[in-house]
PyMOL Python script that loads the backbone (N, CA, C, O; Angstrom):
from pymol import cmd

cmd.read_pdbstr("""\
ATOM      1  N   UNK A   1     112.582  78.176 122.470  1.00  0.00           N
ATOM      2  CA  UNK A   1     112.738  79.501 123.061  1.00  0.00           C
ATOM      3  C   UNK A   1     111.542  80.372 122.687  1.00  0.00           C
ATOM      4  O   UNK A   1     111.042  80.581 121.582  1.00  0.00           O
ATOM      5  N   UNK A   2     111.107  80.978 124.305  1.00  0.00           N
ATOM      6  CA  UNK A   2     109.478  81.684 123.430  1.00  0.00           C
ATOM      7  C   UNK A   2     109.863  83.458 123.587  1.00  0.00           C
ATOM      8  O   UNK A   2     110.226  83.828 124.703  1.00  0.00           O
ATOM      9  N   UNK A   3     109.757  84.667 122.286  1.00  0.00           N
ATOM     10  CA  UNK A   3     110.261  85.670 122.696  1.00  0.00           C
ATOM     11  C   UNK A   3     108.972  86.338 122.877  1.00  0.00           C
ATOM     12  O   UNK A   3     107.859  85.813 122.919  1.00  0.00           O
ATOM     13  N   UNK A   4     109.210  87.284 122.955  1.00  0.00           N
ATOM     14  CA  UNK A   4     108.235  88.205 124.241  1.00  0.00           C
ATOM     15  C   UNK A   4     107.122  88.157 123.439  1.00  0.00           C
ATOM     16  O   UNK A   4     106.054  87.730 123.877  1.00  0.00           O
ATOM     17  N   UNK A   5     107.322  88.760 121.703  1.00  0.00           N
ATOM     18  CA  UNK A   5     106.146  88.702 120.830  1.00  0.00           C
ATOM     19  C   UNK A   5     105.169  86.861 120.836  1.00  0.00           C
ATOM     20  O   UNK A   5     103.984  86.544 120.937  1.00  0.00           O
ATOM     21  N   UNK A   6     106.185  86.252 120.706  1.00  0.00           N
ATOM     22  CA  UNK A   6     105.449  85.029 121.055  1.00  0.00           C
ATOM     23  C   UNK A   6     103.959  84.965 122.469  1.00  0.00           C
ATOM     24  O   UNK A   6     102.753  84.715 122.473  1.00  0.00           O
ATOM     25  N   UNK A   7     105.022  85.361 123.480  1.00  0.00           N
ATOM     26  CA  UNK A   7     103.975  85.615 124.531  1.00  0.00           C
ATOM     27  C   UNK A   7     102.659  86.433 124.186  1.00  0.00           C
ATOM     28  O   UNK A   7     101.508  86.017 124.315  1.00  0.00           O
ATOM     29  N   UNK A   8     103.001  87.504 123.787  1.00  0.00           N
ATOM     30  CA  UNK A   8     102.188  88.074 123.557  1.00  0.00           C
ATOM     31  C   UNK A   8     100.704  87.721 122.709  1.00  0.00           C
ATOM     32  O   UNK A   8      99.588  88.122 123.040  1.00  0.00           O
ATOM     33  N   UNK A   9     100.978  87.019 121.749  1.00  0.00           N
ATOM     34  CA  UNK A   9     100.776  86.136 120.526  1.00  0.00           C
ATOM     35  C   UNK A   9      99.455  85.444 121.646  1.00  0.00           C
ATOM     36  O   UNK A   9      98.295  85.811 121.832  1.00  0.00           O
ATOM     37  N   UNK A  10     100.195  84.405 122.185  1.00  0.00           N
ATOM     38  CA  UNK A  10      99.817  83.437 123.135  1.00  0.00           C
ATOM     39  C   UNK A  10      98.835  84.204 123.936  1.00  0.00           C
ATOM     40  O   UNK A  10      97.780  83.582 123.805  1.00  0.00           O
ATOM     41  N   UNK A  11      98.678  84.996 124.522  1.00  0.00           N
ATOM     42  CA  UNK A  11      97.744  86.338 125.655  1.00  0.00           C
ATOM     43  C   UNK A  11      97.194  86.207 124.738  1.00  0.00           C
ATOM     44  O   UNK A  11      96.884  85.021 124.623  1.00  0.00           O
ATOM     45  N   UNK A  12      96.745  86.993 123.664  1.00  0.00           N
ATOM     46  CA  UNK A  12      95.727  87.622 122.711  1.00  0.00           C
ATOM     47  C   UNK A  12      95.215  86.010 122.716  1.00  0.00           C
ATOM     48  O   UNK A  12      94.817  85.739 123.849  1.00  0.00           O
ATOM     49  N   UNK A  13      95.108  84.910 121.841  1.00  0.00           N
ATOM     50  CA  UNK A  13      95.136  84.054 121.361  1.00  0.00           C
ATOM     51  C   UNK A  13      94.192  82.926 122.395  1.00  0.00           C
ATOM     52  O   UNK A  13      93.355  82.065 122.124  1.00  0.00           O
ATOM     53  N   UNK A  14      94.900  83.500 123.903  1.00  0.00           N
ATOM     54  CA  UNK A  14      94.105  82.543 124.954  1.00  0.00           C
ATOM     55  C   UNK A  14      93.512  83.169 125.611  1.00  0.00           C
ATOM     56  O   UNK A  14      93.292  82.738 126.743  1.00  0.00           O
ATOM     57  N   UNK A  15      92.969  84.492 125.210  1.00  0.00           N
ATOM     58  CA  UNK A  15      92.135  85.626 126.323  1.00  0.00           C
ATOM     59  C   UNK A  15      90.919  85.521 126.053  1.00  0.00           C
ATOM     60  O   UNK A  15      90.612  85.801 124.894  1.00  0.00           O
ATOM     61  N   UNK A  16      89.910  85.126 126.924  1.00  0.00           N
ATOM     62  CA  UNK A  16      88.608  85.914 127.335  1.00  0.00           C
ATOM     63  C   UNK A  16      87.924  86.404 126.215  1.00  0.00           C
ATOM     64  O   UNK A  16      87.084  86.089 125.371  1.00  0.00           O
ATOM     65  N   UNK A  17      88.945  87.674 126.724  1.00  0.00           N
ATOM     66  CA  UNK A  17      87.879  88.493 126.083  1.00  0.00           C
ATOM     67  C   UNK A  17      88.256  89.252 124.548  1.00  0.00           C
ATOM     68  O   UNK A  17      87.838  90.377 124.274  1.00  0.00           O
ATOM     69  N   UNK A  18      88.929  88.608 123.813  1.00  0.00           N
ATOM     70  CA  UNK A  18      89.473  88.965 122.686  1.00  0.00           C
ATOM     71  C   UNK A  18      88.808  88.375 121.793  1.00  0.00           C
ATOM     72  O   UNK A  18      88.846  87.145 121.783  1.00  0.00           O
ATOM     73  N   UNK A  19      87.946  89.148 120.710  1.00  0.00           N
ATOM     74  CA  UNK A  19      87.131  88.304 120.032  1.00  0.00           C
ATOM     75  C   UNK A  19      87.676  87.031 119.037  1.00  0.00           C
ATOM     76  O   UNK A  19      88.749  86.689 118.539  1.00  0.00           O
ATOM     77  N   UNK A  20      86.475  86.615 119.054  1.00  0.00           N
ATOM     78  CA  UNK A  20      86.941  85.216 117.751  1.00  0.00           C
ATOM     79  C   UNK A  20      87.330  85.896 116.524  1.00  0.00           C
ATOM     80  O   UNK A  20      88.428  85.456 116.186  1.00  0.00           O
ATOM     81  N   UNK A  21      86.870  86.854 115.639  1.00  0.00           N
ATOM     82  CA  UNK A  21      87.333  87.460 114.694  1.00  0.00           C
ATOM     83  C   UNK A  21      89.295  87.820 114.754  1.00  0.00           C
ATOM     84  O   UNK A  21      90.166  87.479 113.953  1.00  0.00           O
ATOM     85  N   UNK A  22      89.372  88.419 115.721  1.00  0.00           N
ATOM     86  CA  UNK A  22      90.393  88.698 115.917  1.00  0.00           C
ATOM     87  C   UNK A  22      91.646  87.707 116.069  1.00  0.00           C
ATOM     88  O   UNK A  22      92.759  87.882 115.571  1.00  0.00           O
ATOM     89  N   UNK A  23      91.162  86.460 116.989  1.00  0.00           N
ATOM     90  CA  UNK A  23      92.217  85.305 116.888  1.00  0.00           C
ATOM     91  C   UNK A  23      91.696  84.823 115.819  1.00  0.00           C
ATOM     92  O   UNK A  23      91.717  85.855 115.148  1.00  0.00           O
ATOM     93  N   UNK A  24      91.283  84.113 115.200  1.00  0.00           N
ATOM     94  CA  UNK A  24      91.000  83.565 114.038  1.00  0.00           C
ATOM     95  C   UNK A  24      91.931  83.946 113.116  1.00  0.00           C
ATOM     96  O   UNK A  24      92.875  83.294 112.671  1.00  0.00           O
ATOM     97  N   UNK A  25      91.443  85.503 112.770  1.00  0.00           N
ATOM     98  CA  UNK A  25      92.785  86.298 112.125  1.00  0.00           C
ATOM     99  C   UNK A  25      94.177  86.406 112.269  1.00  0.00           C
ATOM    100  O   UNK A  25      95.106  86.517 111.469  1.00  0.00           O
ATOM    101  N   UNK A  26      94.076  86.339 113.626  1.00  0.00           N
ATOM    102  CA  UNK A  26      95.453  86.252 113.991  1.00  0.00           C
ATOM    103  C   UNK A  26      96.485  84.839 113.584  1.00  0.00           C
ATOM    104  O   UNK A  26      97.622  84.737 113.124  1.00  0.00           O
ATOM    105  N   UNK A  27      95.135  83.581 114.140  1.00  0.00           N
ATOM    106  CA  UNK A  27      96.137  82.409 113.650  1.00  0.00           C
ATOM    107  C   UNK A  27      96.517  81.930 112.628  1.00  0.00           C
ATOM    108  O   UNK A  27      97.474  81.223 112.312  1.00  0.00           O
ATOM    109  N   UNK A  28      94.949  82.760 111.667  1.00  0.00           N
ATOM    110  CA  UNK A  28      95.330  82.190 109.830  1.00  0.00           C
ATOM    111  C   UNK A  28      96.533  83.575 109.719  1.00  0.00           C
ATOM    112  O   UNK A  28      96.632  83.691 108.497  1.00  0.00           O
ATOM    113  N   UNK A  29      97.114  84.242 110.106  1.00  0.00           N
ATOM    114  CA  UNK A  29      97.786  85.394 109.685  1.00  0.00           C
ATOM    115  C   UNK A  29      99.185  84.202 109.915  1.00  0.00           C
ATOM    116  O   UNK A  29     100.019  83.973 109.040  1.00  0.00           O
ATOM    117  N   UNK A  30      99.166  83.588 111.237  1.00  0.00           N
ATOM    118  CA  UNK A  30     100.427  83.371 111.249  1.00  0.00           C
ATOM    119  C   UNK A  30     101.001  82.543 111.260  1.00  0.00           C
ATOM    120  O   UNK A  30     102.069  82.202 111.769  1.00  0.00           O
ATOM    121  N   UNK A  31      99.655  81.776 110.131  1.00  0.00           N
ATOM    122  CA  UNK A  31     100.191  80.615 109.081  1.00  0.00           C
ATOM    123  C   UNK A  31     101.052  81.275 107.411  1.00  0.00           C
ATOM    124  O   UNK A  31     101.635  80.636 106.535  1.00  0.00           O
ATOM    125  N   UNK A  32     100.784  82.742 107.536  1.00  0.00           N
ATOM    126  CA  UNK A  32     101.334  82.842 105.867  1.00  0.00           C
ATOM    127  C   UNK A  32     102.969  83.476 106.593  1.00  0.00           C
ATOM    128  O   UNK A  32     103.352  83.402 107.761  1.00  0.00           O
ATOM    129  N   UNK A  33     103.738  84.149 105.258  1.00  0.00           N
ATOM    130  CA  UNK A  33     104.216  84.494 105.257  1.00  0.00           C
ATOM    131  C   UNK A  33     104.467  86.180 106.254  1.00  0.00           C
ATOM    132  O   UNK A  33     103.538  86.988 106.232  1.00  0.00           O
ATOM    133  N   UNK A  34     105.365  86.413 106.802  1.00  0.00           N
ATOM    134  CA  UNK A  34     105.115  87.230 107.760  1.00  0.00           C
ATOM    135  C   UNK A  34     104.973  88.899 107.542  1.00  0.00           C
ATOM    136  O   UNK A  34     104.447  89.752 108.255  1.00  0.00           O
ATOM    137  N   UNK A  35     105.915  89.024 105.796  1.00  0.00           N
ATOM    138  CA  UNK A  35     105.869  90.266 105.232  1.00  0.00           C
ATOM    139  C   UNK A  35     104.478  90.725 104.811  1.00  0.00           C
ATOM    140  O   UNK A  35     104.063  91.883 104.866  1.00  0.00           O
ATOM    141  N   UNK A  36     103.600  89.298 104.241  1.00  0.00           N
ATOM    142  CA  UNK A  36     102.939  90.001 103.568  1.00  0.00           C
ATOM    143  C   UNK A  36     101.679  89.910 104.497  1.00  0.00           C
ATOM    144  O   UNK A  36     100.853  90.822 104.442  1.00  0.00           O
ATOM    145  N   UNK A  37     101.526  89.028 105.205  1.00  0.00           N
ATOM    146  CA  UNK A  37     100.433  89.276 106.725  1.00  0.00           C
ATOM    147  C   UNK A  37     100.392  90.453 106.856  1.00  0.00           C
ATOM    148  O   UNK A  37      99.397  91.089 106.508  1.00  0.00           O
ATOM    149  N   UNK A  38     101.721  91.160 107.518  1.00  0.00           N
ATOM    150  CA  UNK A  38     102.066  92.440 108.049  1.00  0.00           C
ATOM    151  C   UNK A  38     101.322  93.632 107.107  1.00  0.00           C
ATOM    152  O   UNK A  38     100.528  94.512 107.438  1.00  0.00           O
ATOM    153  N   UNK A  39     102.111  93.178 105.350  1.00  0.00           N
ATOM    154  CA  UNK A  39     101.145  94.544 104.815  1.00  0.00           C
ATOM    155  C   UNK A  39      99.656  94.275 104.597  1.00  0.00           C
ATOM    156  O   UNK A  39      98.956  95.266 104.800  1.00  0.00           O
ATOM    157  N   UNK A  40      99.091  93.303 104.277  1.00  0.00           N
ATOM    158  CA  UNK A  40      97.392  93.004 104.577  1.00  0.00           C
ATOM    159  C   UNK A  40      97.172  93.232 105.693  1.00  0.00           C
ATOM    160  O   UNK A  40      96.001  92.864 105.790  1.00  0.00           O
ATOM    161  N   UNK A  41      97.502  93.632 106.761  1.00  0.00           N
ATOM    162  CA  UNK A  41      96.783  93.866 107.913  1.00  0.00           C
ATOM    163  C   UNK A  41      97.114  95.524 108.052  1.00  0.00           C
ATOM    164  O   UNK A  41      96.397  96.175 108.811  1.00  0.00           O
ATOM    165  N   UNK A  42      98.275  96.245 107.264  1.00  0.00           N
ATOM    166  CA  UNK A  42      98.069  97.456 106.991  1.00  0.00           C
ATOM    167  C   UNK A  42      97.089  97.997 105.941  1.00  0.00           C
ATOM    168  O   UNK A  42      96.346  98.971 106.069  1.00  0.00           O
ATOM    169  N   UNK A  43      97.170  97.506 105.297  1.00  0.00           N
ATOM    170  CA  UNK A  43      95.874  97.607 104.206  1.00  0.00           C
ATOM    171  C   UNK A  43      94.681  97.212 104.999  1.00  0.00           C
ATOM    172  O   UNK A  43      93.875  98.116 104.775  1.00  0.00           O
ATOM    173  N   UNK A  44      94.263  96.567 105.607  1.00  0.00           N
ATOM    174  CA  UNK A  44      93.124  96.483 106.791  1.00  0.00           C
ATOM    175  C   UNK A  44      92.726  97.833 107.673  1.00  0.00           C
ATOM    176  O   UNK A  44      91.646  98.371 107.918  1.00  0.00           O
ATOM    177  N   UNK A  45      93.822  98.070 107.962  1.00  0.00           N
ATOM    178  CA  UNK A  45      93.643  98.927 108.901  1.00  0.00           C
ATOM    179  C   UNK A  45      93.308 100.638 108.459  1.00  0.00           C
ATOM    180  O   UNK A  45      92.570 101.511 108.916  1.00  0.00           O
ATOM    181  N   UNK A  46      94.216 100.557 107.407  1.00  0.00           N
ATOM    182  CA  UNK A  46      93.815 102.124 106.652  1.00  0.00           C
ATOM    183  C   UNK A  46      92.576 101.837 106.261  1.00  0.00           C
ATOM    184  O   UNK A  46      91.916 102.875 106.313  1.00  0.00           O
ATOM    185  N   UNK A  47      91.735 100.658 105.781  1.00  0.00           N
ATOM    186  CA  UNK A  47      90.740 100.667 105.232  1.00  0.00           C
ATOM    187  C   UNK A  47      89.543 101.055 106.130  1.00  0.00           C
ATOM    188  O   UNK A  47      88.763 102.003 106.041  1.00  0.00           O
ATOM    189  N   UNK A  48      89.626 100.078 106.992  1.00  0.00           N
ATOM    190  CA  UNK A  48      88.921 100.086 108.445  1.00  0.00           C
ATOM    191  C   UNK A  48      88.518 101.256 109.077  1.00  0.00           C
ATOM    192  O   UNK A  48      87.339 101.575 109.233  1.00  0.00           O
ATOM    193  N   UNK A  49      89.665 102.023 109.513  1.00  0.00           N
ATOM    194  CA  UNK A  49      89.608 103.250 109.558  1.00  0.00           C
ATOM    195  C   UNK A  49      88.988 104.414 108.973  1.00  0.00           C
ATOM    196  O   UNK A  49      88.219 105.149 109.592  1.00  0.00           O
ATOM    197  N   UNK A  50      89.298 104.551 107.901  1.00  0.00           N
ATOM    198  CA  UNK A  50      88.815 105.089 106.918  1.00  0.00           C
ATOM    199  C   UNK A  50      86.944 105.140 106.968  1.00  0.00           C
ATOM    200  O   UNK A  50      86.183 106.106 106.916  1.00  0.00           O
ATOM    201  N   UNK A  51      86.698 103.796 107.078  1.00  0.00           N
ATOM    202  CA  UNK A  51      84.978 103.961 107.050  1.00  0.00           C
ATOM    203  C   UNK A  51      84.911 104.238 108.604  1.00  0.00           C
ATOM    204  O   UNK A  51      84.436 105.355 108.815  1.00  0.00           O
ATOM    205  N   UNK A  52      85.102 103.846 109.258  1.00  0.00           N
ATOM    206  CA  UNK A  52      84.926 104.176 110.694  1.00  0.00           C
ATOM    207  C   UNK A  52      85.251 105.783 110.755  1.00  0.00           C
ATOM    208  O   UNK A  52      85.131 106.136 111.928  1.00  0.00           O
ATOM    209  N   UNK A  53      85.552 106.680 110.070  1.00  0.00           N
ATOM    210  CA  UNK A  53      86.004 108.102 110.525  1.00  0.00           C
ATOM    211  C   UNK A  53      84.652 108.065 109.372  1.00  0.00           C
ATOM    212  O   UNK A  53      83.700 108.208 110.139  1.00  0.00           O
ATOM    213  N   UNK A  54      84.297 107.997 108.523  1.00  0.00           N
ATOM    214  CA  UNK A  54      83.393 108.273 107.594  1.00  0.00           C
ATOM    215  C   UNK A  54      81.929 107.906 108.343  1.00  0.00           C
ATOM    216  O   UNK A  54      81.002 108.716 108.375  1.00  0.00           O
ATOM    217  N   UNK A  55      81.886 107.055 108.721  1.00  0.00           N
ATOM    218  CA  UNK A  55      80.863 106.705 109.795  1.00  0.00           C
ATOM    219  C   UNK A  55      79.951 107.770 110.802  1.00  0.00           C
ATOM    220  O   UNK A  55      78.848 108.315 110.850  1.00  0.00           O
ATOM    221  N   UNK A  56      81.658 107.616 111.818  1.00  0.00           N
ATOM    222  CA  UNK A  56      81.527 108.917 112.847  1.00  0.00           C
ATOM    223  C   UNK A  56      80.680 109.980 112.368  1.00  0.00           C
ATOM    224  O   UNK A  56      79.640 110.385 112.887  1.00  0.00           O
ATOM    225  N   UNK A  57      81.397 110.495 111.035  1.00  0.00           N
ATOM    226  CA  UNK A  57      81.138 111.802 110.099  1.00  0.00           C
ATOM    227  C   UNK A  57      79.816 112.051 110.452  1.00  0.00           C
ATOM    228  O   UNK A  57      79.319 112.765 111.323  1.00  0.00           O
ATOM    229  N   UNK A  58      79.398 111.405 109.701  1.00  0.00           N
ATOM    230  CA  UNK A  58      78.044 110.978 109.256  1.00  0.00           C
ATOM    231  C   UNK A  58      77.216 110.971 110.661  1.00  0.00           C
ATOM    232  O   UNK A  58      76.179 111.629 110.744  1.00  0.00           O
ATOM    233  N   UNK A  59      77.649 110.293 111.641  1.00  0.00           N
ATOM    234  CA  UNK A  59      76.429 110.278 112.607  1.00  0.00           C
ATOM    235  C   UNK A  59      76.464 110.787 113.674  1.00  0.00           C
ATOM    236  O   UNK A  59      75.916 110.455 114.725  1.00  0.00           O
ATOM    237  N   UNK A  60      77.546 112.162 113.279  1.00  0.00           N
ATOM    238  CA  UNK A  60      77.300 113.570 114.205  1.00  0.00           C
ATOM    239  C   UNK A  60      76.921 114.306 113.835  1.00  0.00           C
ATOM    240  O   UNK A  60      77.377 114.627 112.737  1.00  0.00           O
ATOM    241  N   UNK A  61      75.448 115.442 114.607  1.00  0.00           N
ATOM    242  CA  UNK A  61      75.071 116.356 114.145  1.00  0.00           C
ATOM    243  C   UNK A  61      75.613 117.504 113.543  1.00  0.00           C
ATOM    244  O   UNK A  61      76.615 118.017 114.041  1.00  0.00           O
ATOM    245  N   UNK A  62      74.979 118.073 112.333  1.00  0.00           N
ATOM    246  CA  UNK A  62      75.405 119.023 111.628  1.00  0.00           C
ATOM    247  C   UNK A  62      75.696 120.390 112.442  1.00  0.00           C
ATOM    248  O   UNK A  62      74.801 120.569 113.269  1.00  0.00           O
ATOM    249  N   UNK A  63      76.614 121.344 112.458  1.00  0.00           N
ATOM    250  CA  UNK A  63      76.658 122.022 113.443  1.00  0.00           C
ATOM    251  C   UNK A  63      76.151 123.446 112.139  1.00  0.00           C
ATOM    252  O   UNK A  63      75.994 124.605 112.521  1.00  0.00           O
TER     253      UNK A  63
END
""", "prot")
cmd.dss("prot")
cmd.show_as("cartoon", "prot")
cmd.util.cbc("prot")
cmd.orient("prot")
């Protein structure tokens, strides 16, 4: 039985245009355990973020 997240899974996984970084990640993610995938990829993301707004910062002119 495949549920919708599965599908979804499957799209990302067999698309084009979705980078290799991203499936890669995705498939070693959903070889571990699913709790703690979930919070490493929140911890990813605050991190990620974080320099990416620091980034931005940085490489807009001073007003």
């Amino acid at each position: 039985m495949s549920t919708h997240i599965d599908r979804e899974i499957r799209e990302v996984l067999n698309s084009p245009v979705a980078s290799n970084w991203l499936k890669e990640a995705l498939g070693r993610a959903l070889e571990r355990d699913c709790v703690d995938a979930a919070n490493d990829a929140e911890v990813l993301l605050e991190l990620l973020s974080k320099r990416c707004e620091e980034t931005l910062k940085g490489s807009l002119p001073v007003s």
